[in-house]
VEXTOR-85049 format. One record per residue (C-alpha): residue number from 1; residue in one letter; y, z, x. Coordinates in steps of 0.25 Angstrom, whole numbers, plus 5000, padded with zeros to 4 digits. Layout:
<nodes>
NODE kese nuvex    y    z    x
NODE  NUM     a    Y    Z    X
...
</nodes>
This chain:
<nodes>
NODE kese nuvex    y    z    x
NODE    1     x 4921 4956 5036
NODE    2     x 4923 4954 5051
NODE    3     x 4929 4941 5055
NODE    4     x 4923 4928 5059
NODE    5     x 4917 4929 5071
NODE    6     x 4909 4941 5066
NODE    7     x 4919 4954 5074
NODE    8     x 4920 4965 5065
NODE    9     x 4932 4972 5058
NODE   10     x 4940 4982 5064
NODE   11     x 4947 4995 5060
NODE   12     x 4958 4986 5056
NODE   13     x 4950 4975 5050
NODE   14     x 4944 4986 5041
NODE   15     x 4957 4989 5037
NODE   16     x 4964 4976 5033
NODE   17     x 4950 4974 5024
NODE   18     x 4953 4985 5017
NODE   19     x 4969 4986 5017
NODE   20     x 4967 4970 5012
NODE   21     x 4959 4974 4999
NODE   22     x 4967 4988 4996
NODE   23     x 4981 4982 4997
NODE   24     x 4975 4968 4989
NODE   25     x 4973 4979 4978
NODE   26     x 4983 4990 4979
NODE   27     x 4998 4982 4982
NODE   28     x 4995 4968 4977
NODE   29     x 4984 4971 4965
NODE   30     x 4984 4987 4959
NODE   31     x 4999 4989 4964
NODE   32     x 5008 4984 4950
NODE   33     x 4996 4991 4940
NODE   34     x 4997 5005 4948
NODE   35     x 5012 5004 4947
NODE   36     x 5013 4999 4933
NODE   37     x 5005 5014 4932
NODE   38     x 5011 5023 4939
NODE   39     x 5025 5015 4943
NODE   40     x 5031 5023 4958
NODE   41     x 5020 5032 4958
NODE   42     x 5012 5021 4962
NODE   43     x 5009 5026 4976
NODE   44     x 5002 5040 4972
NODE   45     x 4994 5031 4963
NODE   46     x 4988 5023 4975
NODE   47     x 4989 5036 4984
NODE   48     x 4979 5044 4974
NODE   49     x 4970 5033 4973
NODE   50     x 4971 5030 4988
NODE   51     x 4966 5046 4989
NODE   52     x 4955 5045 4981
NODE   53     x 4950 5032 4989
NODE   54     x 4951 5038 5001
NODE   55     x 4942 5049 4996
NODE   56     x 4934 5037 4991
NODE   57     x 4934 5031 5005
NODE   58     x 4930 5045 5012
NODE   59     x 4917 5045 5003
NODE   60     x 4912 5029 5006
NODE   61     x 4916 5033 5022
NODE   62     x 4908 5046 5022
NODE   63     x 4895 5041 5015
NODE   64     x 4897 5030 5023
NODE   65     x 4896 5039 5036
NODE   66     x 4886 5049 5032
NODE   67     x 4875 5039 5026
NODE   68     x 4864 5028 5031
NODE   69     x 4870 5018 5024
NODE   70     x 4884 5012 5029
NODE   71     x 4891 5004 5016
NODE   72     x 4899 5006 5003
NODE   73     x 4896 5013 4990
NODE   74     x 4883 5007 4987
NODE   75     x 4875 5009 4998
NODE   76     x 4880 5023 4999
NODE   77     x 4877 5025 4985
NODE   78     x 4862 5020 4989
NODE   79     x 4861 5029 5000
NODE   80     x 4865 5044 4995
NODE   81     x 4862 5042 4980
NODE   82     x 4850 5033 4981
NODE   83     x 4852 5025 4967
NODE   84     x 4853 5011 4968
NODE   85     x 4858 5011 4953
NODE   86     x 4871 5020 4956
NODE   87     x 4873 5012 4968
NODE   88     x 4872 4999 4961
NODE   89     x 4882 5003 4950
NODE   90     x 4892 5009 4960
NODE   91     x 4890 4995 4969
NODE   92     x 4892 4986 4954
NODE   93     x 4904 4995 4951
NODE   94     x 4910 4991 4964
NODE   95     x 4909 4977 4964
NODE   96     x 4914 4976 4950
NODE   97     x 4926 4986 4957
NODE   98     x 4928 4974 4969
NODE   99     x 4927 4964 4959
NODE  100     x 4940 4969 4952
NODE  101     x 4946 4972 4965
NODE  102     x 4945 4958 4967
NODE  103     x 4950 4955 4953
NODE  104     x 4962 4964 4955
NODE  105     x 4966 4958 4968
NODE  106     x 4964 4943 4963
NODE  107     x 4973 4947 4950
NODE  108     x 4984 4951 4960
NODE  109     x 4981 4938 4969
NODE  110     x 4983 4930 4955
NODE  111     x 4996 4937 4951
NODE  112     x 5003 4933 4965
NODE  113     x 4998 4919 4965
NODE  114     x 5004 4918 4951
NODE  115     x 5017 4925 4956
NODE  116     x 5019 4914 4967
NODE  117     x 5014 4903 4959
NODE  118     x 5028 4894 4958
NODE  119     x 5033 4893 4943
NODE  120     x 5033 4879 4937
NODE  121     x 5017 4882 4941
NODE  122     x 5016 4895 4932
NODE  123     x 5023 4887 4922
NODE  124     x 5015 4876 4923
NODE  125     x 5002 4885 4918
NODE  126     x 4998 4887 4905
NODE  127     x 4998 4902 4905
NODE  128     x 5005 4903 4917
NODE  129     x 5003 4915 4925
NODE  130     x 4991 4921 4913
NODE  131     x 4983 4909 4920
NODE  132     x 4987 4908 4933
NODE  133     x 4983 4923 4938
NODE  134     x 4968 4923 4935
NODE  135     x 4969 4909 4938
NODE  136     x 4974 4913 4953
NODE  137     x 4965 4925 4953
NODE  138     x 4952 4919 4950
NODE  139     x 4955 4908 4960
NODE  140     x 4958 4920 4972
NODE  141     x 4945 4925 4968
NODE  142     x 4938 4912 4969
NODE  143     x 4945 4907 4983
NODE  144     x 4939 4921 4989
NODE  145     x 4925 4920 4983
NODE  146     x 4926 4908 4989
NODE  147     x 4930 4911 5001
NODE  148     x 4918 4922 5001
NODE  149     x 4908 4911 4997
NODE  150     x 4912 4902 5009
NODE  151     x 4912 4916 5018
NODE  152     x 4927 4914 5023
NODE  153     x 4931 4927 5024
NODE  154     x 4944 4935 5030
NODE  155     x 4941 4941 5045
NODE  156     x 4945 4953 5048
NODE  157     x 4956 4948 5057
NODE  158     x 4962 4940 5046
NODE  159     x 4961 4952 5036
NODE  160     x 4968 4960 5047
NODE  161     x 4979 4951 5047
NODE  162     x 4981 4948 5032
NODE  163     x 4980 4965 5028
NODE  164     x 4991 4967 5040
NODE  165     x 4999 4956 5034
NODE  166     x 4999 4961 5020
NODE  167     x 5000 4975 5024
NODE  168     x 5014 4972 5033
NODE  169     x 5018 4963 5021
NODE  170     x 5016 4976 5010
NODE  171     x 5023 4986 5021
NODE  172     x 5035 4978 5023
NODE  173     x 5036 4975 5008
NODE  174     x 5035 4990 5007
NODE  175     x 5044 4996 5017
NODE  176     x 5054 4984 5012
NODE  177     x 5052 4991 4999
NODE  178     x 5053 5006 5003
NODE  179     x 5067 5000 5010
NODE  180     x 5073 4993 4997
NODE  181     x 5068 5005 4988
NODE  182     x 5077 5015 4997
NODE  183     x 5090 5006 4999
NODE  184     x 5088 5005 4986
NODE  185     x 5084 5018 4980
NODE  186     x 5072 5013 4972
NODE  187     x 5063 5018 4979
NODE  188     x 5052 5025 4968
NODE  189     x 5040 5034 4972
NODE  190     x 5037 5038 4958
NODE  191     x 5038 5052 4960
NODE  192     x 5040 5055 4945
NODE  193     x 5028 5047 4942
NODE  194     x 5021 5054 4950
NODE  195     x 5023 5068 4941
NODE  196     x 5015 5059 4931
NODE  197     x 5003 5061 4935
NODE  198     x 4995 5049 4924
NODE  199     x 5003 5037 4930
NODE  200     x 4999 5041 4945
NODE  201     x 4983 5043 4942
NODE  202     x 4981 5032 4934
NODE  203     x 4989 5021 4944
NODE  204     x 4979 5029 4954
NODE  205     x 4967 5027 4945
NODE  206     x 4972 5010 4944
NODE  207     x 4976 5011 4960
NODE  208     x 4959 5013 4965
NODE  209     x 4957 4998 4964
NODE  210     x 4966 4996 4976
NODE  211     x 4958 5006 4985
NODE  212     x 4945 5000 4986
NODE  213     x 4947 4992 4997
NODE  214     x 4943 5001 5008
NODE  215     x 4929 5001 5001
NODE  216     x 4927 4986 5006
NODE  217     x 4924 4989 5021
NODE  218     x 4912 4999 5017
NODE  219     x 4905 4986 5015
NODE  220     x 4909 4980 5027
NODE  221     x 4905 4991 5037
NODE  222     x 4897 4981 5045
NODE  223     x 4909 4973 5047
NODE  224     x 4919 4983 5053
NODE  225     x 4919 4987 5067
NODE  226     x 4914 5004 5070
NODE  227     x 4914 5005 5055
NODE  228     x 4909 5020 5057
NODE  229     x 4924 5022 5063
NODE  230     x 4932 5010 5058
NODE  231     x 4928 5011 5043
NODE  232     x 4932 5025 5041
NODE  233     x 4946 5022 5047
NODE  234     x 4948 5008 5039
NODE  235     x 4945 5013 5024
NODE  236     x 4954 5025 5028
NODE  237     x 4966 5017 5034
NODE  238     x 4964 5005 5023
NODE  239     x 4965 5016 5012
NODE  240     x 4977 5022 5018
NODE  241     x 4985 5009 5023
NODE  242     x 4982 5004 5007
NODE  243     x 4989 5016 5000
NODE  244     x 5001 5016 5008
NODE  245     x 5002 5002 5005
NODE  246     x 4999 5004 4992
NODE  247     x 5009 5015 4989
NODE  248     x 5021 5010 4998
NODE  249     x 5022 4997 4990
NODE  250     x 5020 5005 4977
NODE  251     x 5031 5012 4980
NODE  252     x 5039 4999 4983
NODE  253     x 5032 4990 4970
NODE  254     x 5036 5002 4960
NODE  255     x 5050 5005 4967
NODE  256     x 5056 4989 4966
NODE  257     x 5049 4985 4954
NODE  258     x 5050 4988 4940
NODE  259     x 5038 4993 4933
NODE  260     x 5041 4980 4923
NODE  261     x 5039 4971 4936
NODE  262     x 5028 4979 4938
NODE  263     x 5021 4978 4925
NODE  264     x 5022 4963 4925
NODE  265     x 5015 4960 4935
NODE  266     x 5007 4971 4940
NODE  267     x 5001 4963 4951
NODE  268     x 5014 4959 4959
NODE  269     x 5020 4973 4959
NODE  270     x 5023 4972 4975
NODE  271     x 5028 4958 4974
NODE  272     x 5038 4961 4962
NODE  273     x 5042 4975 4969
NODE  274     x 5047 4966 4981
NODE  275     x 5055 4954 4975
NODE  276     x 5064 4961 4972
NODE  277     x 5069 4965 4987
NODE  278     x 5067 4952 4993
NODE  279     x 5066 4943 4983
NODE  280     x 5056 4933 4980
NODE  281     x 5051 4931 4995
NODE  282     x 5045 4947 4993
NODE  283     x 5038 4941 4980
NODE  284     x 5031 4931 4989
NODE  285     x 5028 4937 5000
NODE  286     x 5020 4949 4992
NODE  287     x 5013 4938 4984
NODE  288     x 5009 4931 4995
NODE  289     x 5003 4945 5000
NODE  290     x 4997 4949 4989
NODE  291     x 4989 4935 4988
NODE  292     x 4984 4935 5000
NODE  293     x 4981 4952 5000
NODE  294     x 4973 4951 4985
NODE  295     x 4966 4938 4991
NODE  296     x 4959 4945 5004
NODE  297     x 4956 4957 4993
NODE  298     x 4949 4949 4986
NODE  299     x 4942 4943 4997
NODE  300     x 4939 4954 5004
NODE  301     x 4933 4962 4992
NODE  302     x 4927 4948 4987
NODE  303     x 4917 4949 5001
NODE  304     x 4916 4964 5003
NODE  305     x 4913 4965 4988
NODE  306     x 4901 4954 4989
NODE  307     x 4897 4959 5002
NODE  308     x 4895 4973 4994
NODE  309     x 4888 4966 4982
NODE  310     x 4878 4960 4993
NODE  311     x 4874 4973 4998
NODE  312     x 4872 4976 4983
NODE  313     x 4864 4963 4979
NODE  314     x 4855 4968 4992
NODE  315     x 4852 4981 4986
NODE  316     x 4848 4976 4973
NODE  317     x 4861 4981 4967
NODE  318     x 4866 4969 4961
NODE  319     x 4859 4955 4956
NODE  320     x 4853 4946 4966
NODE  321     x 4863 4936 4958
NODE  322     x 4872 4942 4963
NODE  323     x 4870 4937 4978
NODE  324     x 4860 4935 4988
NODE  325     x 4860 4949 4998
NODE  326     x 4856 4941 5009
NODE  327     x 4867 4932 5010
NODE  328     x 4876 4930 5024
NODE  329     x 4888 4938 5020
NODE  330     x 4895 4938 5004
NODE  331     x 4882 4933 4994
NODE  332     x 4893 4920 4989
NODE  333     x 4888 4925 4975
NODE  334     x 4891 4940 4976
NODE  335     x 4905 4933 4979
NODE  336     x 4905 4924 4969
NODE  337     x 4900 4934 4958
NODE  338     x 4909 4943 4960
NODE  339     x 4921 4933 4963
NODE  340     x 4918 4930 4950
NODE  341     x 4921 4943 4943
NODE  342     x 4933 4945 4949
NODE  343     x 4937 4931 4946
NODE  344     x 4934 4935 4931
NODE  345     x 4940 4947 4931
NODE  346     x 4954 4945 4937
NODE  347     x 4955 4932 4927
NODE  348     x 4953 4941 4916
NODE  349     x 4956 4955 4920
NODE  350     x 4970 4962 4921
NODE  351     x 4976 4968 4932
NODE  352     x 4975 4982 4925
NODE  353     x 4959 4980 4921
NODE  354     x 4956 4975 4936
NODE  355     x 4962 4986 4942
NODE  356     x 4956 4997 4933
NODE  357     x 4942 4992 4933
NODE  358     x 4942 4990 4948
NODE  359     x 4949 5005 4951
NODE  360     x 4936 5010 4942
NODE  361     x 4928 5006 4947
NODE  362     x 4932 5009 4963
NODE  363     x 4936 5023 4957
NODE  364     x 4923 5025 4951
NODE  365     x 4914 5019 4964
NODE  366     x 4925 5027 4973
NODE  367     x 4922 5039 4964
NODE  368     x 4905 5038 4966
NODE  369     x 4907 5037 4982
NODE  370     x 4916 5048 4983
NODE  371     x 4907 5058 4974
NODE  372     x 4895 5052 4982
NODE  373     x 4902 5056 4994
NODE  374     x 4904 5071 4988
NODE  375     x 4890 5071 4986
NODE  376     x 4887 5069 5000
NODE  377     x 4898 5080 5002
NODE  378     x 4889 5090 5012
NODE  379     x 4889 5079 5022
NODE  380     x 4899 5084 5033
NODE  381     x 4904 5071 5034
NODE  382     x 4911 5071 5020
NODE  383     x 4924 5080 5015
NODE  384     x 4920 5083 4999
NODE  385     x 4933 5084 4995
NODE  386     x 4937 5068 4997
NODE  387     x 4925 5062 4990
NODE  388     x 4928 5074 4979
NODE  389     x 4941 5069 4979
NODE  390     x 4935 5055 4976
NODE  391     x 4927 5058 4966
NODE  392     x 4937 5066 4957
NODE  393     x 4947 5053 4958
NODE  394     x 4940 5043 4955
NODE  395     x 4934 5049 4943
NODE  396     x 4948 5054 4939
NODE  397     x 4955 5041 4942
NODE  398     x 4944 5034 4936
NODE  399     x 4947 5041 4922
NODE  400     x 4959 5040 4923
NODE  401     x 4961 5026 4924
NODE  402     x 4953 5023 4909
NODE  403     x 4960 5033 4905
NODE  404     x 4974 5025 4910
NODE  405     x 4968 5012 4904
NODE  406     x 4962 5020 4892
NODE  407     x 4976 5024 4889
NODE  408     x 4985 5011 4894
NODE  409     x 4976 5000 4897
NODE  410     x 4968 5000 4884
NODE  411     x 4965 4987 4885
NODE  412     x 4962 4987 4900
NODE  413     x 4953 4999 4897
NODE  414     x 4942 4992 4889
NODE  415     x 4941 4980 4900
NODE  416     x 4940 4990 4913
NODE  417     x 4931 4999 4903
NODE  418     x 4924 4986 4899
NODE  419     x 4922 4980 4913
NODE  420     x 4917 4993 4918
NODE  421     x 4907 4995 4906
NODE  422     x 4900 4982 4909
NODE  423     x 4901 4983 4925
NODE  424     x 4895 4996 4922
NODE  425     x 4883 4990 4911
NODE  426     x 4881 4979 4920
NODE  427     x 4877 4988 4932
NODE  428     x 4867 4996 4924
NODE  429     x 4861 4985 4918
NODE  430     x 4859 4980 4934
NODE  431     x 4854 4993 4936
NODE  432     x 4844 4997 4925
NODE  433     x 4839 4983 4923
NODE  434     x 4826 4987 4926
NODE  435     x 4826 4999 4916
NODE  436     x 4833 4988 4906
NODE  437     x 4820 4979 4908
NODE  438     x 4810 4987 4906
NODE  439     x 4817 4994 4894
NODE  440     x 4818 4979 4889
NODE  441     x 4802 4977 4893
NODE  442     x 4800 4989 4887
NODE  443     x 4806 4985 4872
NODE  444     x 4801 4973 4874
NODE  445     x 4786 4978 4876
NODE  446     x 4788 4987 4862
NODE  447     x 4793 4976 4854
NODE  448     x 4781 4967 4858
NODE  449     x 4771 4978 4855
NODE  450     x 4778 4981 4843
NODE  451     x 4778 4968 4839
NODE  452     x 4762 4965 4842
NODE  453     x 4759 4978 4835
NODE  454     x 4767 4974 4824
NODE  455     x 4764 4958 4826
</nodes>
């Protein structure tokens, strides 16, 4: 991910990767569904779940340091558990987790396109709005697995600039905010929500899939500048830039618009918060935003996400189908592949099923790295109370979530439980296929000599 004439990235380099991909998911994506939750308490949501991916973020970093290999959750799974299969199923659940990322963040993309399309047009088609989002989703998606094909590619430089403009964009909208809900005494900060403790956990539980940006530059430690020094430093200031961010315009979205607003349109939360303070122009500007900020995440996780599936295809870990290992850069169909299951599932998904499936499972590979680094826990290199920490929130957050859409999202229960069951069958027919054949040779053998003994 260095740009074109082969330099690396830098500290800040690092960190516009990340920040671009956290922010795509957080303010412009997951925002309106956390708020719709937990309404002006939204900000402790995205601050516990921030806490929990830090502790996360610790466990990656320090197995990262203290073993042989340098990478993600795959080839540290390798390395200190030795089981390909465990490795494989954690490396499966993780694509399908990037895949709905990218799902999400093309919904959003969608939802804004749609809010800036001029009237007479919406008018003009049959279903109007029904039709038009997937419609502009699925072609966001397919203009970036293009782009990935033809190896055009944001450099470092340029994602610099694009994350700083955003960023300065969401910080004026937020002080802007903090400004009018003084004068005017609206400001809300949830206080009394807060006392309710279920509204807060599960916006917190929905709220992991907009952490999972930091995870990206594990992959890409080859293309940052003294990554042993740099990489550290990057994840750290991302995650903490991000919830700021996050929880500064939460307290704005949830302050200036009506929980009515909100529900409506989940998506555009931020944009509709604004409008009213500077009127239409505000609306604009924060669409704009938001498209270009959900466009790079989804081309950023689009590369680092086939860049990850390569290394799997090279271990044996996914179908040779799926892409050639030896290919210069992002196997064109690793791209396509999984360009396509996004595609399919934002045209089809909700915002509510995206964003659960893909907060399970980050929580749940979140959760395995942490309690493998709390196995690893009498390396002086690691503190045992983080990845502790780690392990205990994901599996509670986990549960709590289906039991949230158990409860309230009966429907959007049985597809995120659905999904999940045949991810999860799918990954063990990969990897017991063996065993699978030779239990069908086996059967086989018995029926012919039954049959020749019988015959």
């Amino acid at each position: 991910m260095g740009d074109g004439n082969g330099s690396k990235l830098g500290f800040w380099g690092a960190v516009s990767i990340s920040v671009g991909g956290m922010i795509g998911g957080g303010v412009f994506a997951v925002l309106g569904v956390v708020t719709t939750i937990a309404g002006a308490a939204s900000w402790l949501a995205f601050a516990l779940a921030c806490t929990v991916s830090t502790c996360a973020a610790y466990s990656y970093l320090k197995l990262n340091r203290i073993g042989e290999q340098r990478g993600g959750s795959v080839s540290q799974l390798e390395e200190y558990l030795d089981s390909t299969e465990i490795a494989g199923i954690v490396g499966w659940t993780l694509l399908f987790g990037y895949v709905g990322a990218m799902a999400m963040y093309a919904y959003a993309f969608g939802s804004f396109a749609v809010a800036l399309t001029p009237s007479p047009v919406l008018d003009a088609v049959p279903l109007g709005e029904g039709l038009l989002r997937p419609v502009y989703s699925v072609c966001a998606v397919g203009i970036f697995v293009a782009l990935n094909v033809l190896g055009a590619r944001a450099t470092g430089t340029s994602e610099e600039a694009l994350v700083a403009v955003k960023v300065a964009v969401l910080l004026a909208f937020g002080g802007l905010g903090l400004w009018y809900g003084f004068t005017n005494d609206s400001l809300e900060l949830g206080l009394s929500v807060v006392s309710q403790v279920s509204p807060v956990v599960m916006a917190t539980a929905i709220s992991f899939v907009s952490f999972q940006g930091w995870q990206l530059l594990m992959y890409d430690q080859g293309s940052i500048e003294n990554p042993a020094e740099n990489l550290p430093k990057a994840i750290y200031v991302s995650i903490a830039v991000t919830v700021l961010i996050d929880g500064l315009i939460a307290i704005i979205v949830t302050s200036l618009a009506s929980p009515d607003v909100i529900q409506a349109h989940p998506e555009r939360a931020l944009a509709l918060a604004v409008e009213p303070v500077i009127g239409s122009i505000g609306f604009v500007i924060v669409s704009i935003a938001a498209i270009f900020s959900t466009g790079s995440a989804i081309n950023g996780t689009l590369f680092s996400a086939a860049h990850f599936a390569k290394g799997m295809i090279g271990d044996g870990l996914l179908p040779d189908k799926t892409g050639r290992a030896s290919a210069d850069g992002a196997p064109q169909r690793t791209v396509v592949v999984l360009g396509g299951l996004a595609a399919l599932f934002t045209a089809y998904g909700s915002l509510d099923g995206i964003t659960s499936f893909g907060s399970l499972a980050f929580m749940t590979v979140f959760g395995v790295m942490s309690y493998l680094a709390f196995r690893e826990r009498a390396h002086d290199e690691i503190t045992p109370v983080l990845p502790a920490v780690g392990v205990v929130g994901t599996a509670v957050f986990s549960a709590l979530l289906v039991w949230h859409l158990w409860s309230a999202k009966r429907g959007t229960f049985f597809v995120v439980v659905g999904v999940a069951a045949a991810v999860l069958a799918v990954e063990l027919l990969y990897f017991e296929r063996e065993h699978v054949a030779d239990g069908i040779e086996t059967v086989e053998q018995e029926i012919a000599s039954e049959f020749e003994r019988t015959g």
